[in-house]
Chimera marker file (.cmm) of the C-alpha trace (Angstrom):
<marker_set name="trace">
<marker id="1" x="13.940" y="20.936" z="2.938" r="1" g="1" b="0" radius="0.5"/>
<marker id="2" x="14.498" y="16.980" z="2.865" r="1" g="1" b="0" radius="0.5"/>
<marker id="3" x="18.623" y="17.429" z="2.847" r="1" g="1" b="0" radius="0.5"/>
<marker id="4" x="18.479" y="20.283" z="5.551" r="1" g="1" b="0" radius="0.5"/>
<marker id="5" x="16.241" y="17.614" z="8.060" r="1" g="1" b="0" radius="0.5"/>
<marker id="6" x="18.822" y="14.582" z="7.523" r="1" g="1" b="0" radius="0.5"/>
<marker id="7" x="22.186" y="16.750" z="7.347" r="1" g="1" b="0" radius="0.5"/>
<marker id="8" x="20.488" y="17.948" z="11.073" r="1" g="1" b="0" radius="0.5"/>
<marker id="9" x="20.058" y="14.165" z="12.182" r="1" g="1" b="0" radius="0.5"/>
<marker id="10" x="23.379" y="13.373" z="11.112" r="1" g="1" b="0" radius="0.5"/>
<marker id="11" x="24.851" y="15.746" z="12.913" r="1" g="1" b="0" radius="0.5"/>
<marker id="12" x="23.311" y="14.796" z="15.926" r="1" g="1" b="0" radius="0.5"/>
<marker id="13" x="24.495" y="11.185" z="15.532" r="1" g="1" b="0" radius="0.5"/>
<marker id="14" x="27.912" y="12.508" z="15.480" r="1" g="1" b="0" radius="0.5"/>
<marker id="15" x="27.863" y="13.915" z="19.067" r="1" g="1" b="0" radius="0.5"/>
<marker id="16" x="26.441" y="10.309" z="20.442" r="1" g="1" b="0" radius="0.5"/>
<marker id="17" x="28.678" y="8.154" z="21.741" r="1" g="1" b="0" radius="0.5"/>
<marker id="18" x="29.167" y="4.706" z="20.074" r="1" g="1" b="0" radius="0.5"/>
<marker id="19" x="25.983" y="2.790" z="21.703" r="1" g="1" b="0" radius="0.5"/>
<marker id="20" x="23.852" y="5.367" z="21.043" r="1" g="1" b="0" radius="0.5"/>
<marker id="21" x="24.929" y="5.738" z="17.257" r="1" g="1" b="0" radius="0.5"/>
<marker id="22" x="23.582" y="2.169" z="16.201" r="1" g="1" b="0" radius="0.5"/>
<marker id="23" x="19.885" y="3.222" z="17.441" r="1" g="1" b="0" radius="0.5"/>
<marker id="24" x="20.911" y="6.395" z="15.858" r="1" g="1" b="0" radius="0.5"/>
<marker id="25" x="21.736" y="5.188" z="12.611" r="1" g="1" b="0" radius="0.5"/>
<marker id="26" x="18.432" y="2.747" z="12.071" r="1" g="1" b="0" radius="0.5"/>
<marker id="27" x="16.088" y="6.025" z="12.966" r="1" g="1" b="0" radius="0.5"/>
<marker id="28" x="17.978" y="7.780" z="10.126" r="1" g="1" b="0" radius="0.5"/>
<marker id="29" x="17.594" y="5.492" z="7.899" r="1" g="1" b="0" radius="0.5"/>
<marker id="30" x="13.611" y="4.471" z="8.528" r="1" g="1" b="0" radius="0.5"/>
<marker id="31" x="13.245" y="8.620" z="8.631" r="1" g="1" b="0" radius="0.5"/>
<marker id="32" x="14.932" y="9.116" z="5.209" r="1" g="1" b="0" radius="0.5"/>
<marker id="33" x="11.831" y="7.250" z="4.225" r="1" g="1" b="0" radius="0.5"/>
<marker id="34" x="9.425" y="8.906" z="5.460" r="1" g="1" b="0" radius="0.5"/>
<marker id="35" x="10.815" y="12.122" z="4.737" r="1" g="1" b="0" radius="0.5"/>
<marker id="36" x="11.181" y="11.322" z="0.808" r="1" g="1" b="0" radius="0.5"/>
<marker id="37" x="7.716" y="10.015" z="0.834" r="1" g="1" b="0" radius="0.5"/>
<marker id="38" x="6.339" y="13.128" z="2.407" r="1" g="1" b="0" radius="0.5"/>
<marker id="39" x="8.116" y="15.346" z="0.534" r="1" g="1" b="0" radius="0.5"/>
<marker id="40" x="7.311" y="13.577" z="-2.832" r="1" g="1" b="0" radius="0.5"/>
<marker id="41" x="5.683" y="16.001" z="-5.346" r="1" g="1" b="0" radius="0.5"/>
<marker id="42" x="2.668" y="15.257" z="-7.390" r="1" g="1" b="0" radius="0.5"/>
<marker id="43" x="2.911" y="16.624" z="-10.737" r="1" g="1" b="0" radius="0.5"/>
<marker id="44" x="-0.464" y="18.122" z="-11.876" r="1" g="1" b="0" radius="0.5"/>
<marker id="45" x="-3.492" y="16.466" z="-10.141" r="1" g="1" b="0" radius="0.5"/>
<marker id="46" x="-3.089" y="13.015" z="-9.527" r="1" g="1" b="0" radius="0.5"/>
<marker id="47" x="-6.454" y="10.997" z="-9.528" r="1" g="1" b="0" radius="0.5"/>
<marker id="48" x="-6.213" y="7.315" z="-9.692" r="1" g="1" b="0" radius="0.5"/>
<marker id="49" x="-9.336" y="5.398" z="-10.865" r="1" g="1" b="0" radius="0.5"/>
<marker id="50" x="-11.079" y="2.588" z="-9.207" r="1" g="1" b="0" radius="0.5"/>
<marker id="51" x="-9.643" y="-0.841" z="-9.656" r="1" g="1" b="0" radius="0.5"/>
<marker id="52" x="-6.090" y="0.160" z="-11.201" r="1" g="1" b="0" radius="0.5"/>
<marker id="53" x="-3.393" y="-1.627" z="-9.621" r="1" g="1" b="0" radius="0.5"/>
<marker id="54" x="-0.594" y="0.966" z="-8.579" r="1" g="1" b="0" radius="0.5"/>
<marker id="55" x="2.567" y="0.186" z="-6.529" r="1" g="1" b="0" radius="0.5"/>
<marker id="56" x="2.143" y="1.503" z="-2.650" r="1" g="1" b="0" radius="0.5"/>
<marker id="57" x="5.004" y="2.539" z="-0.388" r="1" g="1" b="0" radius="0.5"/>
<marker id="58" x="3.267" y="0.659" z="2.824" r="1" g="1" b="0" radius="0.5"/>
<marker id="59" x="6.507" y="1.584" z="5.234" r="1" g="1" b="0" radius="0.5"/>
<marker id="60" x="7.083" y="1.527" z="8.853" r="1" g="1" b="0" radius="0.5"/>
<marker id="61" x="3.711" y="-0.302" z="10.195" r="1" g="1" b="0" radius="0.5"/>
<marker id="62" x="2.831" y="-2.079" z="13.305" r="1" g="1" b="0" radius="0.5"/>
<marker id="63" x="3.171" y="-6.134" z="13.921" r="1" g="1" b="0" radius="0.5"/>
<marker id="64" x="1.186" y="-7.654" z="11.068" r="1" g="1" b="0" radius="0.5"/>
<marker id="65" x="0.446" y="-5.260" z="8.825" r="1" g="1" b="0" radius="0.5"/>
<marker id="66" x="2.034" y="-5.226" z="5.671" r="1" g="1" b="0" radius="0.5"/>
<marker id="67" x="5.288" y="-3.427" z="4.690" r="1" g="1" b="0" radius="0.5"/>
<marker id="68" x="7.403" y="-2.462" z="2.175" r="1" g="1" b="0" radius="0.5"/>
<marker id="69" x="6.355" y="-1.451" z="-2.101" r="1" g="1" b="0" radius="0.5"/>
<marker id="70" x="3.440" y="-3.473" z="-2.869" r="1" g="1" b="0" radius="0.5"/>
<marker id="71" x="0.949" y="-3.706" z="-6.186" r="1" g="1" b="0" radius="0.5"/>
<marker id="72" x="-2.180" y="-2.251" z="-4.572" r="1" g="1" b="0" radius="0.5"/>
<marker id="73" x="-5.957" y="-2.198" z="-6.139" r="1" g="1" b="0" radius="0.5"/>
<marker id="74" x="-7.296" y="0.974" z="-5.510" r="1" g="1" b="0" radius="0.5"/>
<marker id="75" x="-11.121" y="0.272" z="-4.020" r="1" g="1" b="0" radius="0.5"/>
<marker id="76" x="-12.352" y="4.369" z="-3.559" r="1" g="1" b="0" radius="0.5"/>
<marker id="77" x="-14.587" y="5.258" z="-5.666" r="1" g="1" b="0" radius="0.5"/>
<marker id="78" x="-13.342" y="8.248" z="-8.742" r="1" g="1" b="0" radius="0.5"/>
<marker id="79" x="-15.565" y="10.800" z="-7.158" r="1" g="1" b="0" radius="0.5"/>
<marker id="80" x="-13.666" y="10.542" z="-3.769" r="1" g="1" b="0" radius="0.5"/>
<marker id="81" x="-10.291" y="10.185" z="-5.831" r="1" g="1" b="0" radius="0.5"/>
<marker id="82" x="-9.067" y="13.380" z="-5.532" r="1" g="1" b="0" radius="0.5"/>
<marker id="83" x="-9.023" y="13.407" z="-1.782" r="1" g="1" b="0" radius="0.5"/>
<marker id="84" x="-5.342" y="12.993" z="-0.141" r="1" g="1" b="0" radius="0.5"/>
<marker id="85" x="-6.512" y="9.593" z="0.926" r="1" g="1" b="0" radius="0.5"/>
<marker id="86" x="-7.415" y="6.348" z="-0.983" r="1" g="1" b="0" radius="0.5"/>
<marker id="87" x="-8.590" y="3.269" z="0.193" r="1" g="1" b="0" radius="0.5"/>
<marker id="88" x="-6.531" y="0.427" z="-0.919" r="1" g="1" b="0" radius="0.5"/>
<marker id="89" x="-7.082" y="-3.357" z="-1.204" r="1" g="1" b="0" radius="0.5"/>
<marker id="90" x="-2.593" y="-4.495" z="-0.848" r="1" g="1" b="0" radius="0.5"/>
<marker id="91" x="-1.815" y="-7.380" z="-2.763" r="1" g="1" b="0" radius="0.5"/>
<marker id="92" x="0.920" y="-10.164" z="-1.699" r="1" g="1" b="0" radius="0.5"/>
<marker id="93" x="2.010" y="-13.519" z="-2.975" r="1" g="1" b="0" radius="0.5"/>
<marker id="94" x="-0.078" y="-16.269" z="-3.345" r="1" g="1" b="0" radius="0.5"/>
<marker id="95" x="0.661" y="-19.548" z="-1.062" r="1" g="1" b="0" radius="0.5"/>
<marker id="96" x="-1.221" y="-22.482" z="-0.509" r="1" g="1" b="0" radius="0.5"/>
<marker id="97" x="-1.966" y="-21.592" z="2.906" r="1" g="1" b="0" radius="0.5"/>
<marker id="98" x="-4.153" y="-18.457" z="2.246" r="1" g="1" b="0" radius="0.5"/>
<marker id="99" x="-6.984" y="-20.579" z="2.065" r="1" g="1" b="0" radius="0.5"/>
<marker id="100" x="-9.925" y="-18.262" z="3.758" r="1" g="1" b="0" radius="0.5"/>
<marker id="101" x="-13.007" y="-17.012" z="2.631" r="1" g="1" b="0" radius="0.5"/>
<marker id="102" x="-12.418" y="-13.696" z="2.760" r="1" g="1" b="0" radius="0.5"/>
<marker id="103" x="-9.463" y="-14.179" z="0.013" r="1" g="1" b="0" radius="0.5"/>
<marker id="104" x="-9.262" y="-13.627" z="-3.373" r="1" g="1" b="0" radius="0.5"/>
<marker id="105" x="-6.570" y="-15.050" z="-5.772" r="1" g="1" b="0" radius="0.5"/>
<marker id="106" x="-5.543" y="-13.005" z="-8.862" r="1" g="1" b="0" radius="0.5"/>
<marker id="107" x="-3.423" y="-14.500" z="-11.227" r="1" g="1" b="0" radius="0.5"/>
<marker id="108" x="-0.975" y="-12.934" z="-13.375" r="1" g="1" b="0" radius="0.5"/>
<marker id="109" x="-2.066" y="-12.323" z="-16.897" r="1" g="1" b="0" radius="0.5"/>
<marker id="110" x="-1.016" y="-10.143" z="-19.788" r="1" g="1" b="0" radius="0.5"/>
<marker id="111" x="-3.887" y="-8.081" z="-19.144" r="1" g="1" b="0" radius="0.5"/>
<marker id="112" x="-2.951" y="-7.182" z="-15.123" r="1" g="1" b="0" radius="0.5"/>
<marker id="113" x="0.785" y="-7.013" z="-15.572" r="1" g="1" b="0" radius="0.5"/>
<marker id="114" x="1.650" y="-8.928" z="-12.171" r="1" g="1" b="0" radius="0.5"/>
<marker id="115" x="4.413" y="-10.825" z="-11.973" r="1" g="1" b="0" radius="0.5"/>
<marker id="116" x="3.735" y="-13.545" z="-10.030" r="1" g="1" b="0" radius="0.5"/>
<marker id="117" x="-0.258" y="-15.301" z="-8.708" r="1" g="1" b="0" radius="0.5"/>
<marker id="118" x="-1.252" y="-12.681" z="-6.272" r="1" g="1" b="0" radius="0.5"/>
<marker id="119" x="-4.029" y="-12.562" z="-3.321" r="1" g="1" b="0" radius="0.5"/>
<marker id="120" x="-5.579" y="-10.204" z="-1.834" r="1" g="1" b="0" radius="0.5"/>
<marker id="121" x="-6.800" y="-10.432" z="1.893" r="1" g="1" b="0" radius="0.5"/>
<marker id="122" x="-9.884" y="-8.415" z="1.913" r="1" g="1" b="0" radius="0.5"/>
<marker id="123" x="-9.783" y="-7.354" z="5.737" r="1" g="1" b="0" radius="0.5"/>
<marker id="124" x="-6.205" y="-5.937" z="4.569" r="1" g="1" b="0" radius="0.5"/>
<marker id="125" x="-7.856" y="-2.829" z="3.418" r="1" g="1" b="0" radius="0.5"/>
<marker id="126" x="-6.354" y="0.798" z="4.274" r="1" g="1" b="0" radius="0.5"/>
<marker id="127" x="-6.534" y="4.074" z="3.599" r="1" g="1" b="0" radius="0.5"/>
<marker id="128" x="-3.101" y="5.614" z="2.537" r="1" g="1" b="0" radius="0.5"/>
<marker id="129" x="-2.176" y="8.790" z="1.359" r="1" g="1" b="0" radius="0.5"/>
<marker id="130" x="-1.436" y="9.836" z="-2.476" r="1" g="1" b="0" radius="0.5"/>
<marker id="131" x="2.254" y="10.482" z="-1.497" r="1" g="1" b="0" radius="0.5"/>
<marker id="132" x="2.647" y="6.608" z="-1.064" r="1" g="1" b="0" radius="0.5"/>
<marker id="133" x="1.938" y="5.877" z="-4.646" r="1" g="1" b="0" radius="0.5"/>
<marker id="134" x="4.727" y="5.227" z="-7.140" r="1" g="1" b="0" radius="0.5"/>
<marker id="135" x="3.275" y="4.320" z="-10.368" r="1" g="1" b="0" radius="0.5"/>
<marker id="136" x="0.884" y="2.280" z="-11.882" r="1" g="1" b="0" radius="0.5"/>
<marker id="137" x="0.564" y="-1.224" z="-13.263" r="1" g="1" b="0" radius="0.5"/>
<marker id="138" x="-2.050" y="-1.863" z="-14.827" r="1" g="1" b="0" radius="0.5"/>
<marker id="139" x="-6.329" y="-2.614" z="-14.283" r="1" g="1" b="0" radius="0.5"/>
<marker id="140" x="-7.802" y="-5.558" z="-13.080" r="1" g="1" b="0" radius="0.5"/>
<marker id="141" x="-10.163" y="-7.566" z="-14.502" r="1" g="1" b="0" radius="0.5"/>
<marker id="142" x="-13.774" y="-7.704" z="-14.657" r="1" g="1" b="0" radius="0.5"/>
<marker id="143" x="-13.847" y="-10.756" z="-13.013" r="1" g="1" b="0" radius="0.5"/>
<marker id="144" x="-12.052" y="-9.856" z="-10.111" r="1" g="1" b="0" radius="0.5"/>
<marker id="145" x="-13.988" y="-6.725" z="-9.325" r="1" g="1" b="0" radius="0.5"/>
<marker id="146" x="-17.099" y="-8.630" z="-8.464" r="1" g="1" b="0" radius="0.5"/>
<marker id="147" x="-15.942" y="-11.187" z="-6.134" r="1" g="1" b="0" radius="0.5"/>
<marker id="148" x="-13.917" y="-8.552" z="-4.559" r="1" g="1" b="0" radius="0.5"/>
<marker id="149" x="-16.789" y="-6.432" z="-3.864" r="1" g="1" b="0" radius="0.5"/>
<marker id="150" x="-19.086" y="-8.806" z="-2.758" r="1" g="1" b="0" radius="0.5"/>
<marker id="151" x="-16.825" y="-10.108" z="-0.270" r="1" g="1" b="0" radius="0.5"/>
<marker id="152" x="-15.853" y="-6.590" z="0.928" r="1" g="1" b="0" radius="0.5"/>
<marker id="153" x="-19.347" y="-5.679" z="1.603" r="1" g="1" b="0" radius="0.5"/>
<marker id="154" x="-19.911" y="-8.439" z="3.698" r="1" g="1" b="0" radius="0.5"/>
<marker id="155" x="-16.718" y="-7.401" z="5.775" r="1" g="1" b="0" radius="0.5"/>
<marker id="156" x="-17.610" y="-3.714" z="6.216" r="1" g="1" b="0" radius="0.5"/>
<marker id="157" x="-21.221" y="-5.248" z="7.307" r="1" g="1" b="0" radius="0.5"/>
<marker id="158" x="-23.088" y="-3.241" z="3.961" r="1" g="1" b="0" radius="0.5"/>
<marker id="159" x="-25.474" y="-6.633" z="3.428" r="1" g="1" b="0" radius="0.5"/>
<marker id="160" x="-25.852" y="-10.139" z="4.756" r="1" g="1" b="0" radius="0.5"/>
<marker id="161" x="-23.238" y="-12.484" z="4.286" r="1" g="1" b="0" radius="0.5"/>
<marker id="162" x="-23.195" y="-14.971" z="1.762" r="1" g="1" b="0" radius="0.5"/>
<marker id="163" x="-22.805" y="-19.069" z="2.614" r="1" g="1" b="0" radius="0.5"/>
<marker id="164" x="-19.733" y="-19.900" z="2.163" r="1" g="1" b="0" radius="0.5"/>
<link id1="1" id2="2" r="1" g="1" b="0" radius="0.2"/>
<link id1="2" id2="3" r="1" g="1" b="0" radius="0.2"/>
<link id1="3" id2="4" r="1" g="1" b="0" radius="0.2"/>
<link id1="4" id2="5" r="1" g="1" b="0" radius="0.2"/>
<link id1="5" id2="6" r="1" g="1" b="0" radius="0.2"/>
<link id1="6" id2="7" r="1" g="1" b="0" radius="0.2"/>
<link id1="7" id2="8" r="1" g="1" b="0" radius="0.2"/>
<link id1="8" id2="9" r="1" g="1" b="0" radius="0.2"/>
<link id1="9" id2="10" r="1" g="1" b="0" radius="0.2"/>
<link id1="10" id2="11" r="1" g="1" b="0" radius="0.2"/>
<link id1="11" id2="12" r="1" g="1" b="0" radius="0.2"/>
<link id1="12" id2="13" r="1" g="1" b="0" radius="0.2"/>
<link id1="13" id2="14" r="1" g="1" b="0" radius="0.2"/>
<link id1="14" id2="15" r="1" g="1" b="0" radius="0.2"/>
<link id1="15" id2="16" r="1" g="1" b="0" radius="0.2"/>
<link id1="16" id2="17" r="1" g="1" b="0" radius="0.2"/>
<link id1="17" id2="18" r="1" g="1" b="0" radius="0.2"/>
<link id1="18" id2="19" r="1" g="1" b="0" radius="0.2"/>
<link id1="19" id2="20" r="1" g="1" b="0" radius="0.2"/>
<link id1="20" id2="21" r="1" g="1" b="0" radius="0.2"/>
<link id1="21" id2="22" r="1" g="1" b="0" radius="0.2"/>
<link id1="22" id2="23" r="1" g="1" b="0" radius="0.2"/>
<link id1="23" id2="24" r="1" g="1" b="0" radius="0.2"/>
<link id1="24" id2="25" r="1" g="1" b="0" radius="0.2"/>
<link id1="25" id2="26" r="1" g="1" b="0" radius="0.2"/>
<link id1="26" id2="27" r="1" g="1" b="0" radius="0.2"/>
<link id1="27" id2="28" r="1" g="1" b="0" radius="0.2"/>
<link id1="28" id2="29" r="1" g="1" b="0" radius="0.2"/>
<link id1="29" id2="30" r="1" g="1" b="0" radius="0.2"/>
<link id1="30" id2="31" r="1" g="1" b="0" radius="0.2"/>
<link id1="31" id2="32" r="1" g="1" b="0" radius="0.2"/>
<link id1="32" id2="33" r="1" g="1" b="0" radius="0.2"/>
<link id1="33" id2="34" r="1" g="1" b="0" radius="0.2"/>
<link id1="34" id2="35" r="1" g="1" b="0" radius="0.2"/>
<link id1="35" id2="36" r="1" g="1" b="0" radius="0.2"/>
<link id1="36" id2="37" r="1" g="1" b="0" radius="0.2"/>
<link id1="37" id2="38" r="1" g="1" b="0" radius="0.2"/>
<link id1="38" id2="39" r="1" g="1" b="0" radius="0.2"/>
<link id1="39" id2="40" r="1" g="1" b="0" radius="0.2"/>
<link id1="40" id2="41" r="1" g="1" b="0" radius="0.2"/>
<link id1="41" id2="42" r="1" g="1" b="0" radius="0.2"/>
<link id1="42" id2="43" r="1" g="1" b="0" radius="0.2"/>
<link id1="43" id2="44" r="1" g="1" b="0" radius="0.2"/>
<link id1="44" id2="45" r="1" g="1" b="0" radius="0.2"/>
<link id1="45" id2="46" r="1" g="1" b="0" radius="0.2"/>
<link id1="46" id2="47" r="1" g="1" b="0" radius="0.2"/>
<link id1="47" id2="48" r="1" g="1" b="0" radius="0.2"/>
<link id1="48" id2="49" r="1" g="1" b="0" radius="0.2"/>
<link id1="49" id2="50" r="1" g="1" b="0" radius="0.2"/>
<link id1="50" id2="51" r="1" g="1" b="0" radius="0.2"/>
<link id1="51" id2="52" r="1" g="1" b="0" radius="0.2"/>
<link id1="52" id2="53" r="1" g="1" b="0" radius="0.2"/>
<link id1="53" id2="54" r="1" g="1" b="0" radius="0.2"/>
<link id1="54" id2="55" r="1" g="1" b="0" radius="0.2"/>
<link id1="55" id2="56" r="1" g="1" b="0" radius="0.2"/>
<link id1="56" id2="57" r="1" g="1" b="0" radius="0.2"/>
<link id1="57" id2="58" r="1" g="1" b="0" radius="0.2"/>
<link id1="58" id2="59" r="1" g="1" b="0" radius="0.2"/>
<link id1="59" id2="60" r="1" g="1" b="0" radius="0.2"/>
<link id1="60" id2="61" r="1" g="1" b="0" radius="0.2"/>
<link id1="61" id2="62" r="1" g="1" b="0" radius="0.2"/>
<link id1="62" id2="63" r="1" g="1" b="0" radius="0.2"/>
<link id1="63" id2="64" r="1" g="1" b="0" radius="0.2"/>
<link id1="64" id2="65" r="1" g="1" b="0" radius="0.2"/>
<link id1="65" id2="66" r="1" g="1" b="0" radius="0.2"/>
<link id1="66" id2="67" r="1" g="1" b="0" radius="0.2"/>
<link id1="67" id2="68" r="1" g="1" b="0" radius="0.2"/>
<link id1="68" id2="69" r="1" g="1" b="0" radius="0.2"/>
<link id1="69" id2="70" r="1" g="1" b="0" radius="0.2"/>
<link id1="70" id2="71" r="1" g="1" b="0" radius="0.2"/>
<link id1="71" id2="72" r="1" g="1" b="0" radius="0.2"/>
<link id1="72" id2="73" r="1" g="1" b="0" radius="0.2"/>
<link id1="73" id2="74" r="1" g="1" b="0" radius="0.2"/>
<link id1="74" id2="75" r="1" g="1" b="0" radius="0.2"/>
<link id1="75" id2="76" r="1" g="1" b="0" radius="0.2"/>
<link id1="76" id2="77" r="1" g="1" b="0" radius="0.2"/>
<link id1="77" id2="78" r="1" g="1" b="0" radius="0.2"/>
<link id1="78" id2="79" r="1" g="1" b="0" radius="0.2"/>
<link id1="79" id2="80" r="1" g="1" b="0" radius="0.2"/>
<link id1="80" id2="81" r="1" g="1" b="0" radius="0.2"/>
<link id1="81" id2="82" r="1" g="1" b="0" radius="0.2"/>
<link id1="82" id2="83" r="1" g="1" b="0" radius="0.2"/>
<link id1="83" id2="84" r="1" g="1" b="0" radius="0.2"/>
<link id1="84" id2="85" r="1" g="1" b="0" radius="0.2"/>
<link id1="85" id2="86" r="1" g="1" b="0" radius="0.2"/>
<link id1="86" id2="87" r="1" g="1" b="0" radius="0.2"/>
<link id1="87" id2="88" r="1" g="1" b="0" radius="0.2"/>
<link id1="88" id2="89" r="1" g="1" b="0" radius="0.2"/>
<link id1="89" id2="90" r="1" g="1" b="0" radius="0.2"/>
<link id1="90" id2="91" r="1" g="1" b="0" radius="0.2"/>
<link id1="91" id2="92" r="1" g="1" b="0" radius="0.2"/>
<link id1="92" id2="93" r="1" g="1" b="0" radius="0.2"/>
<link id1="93" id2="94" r="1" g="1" b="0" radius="0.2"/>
<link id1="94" id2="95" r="1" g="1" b="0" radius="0.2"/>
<link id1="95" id2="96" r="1" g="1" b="0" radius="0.2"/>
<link id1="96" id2="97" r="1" g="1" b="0" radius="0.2"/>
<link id1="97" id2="98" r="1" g="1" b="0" radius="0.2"/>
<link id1="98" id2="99" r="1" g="1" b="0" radius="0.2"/>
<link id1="99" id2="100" r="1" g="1" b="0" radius="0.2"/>
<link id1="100" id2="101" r="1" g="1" b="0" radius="0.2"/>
<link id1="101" id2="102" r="1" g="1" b="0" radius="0.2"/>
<link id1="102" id2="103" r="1" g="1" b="0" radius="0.2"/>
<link id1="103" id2="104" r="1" g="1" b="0" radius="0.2"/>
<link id1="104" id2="105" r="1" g="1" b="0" radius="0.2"/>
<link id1="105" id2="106" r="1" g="1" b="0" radius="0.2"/>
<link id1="106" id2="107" r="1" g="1" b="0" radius="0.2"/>
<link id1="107" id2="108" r="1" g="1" b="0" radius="0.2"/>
<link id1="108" id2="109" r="1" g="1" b="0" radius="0.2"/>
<link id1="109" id2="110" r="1" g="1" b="0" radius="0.2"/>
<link id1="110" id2="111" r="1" g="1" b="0" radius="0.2"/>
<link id1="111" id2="112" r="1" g="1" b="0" radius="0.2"/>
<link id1="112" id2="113" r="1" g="1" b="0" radius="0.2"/>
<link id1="113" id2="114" r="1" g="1" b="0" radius="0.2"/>
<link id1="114" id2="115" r="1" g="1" b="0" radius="0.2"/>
<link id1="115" id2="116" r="1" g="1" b="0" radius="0.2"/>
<link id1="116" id2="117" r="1" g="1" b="0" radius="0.2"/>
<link id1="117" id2="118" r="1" g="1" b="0" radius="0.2"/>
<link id1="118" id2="119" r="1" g="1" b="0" radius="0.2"/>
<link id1="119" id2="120" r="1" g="1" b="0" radius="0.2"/>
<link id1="120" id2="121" r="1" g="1" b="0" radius="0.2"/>
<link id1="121" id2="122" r="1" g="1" b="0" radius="0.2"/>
<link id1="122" id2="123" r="1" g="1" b="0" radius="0.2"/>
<link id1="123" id2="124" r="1" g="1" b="0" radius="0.2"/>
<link id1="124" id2="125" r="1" g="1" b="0" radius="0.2"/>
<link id1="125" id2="126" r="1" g="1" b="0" radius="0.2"/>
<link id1="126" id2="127" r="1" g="1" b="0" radius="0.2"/>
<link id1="127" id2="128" r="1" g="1" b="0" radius="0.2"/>
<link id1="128" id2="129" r="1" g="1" b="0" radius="0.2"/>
<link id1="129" id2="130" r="1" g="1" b="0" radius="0.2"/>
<link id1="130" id2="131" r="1" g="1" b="0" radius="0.2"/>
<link id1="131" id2="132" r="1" g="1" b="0" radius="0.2"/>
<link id1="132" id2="133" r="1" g="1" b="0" radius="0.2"/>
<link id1="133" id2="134" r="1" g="1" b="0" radius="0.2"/>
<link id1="134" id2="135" r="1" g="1" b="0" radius="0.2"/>
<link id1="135" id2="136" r="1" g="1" b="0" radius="0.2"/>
<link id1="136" id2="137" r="1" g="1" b="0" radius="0.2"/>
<link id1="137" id2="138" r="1" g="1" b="0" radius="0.2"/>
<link id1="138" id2="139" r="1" g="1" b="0" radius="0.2"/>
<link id1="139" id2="140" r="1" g="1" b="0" radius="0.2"/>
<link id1="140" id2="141" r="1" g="1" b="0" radius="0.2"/>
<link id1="141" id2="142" r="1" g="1" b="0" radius="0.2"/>
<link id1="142" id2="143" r="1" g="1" b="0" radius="0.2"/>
<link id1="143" id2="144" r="1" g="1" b="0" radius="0.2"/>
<link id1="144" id2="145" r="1" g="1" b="0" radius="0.2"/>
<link id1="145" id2="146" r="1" g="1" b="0" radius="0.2"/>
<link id1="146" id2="147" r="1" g="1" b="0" radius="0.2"/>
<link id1="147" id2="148" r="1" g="1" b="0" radius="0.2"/>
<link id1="148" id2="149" r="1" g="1" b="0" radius="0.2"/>
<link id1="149" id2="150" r="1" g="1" b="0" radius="0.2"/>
<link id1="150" id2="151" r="1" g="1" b="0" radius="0.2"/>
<link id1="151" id2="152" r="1" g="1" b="0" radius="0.2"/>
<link id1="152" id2="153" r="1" g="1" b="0" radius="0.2"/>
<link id1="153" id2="154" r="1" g="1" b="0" radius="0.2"/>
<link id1="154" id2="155" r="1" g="1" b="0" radius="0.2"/>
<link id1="155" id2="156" r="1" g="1" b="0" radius="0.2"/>
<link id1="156" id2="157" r="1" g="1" b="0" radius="0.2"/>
<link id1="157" id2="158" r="1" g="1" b="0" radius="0.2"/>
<link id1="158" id2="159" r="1" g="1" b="0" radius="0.2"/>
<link id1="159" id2="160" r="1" g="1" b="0" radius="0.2"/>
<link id1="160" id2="161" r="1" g="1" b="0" radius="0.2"/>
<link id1="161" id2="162" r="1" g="1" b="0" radius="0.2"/>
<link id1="162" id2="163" r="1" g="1" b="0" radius="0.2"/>
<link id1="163" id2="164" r="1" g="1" b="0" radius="0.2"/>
</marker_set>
């Protein structure tokens, strides 16, 4: 089904003249993407557990959101797992200038499997479907989870917040 959709758009690009080709061309390309994503198969059922870090497909979004295959914590809770969507908390590299409150910095251990000091920018969090997920990394730790849940409670306005 995937082939038969892009051997379609190519041969639409080929009646376009040369100007219209290069616009063309990038569609393609971003909807090879999205079709391979969309068409990905899940073998057997597929239920990711709170707090494992997976790697997220988070392509083709809108001015500051993130893109590309990031490490992602999942946040939903098991029971709500086997849903089509998850909510995700994306992860990106650590610099010196991420210095708010609602941050939290993970850094890479033997235990978490991350490559490089991570952070994750709790107002960040989405809810993406199970056909963006590529495989997993690892779990984070215990001491992670807590700050990260206090702080996202405060952001999705479930208690008070805390002095900072």
């Amino acid at each position: 089904m995937c082939d038969i959709v892009i051997q379609s758009l190519k041969e639409t690009i080929q009646s376009l003249d040369e100007n219209q080709k290069l616009e063309w061309e990038s569609f393609v390309y971003r909807s090879k993407k999205k079709i391979k994503i969309h068409f990905k198969k899940i073998e057997g059922i597929f239920v990711p557990h709170k707090w494992e870090i997976y790697y997220v497909q988070l392509w083709k979004n809108i001015s500051t959101e993130l893109n590309k295959k990031r490490p992602c914590i999942v946040w939903s809770e098991k029971k709500y797992n086997a849903w089509w969507n998850l909510l995700i908390l994306p992860l990106k590299t650590y610099r010196n200038k991420f210095q708010e409150w609602y941050n939290v910095v993970i850094d890479s251990t033997k235990n978490n499997w991350l490559t490089r000091k991570s952070i994750i920018t709790i107002t960040d969090i989405k809810s993406v479907s199970k056909n963006r997920f590529w495989g997993k990394i690892w779990n984070i730790e215990e001491k992670y989870m807590q700050i990260i849940d206090q702080k996202l409670q405060v952001i999705l306005w479930l208690k008070k917040p805390l002095s900072y």
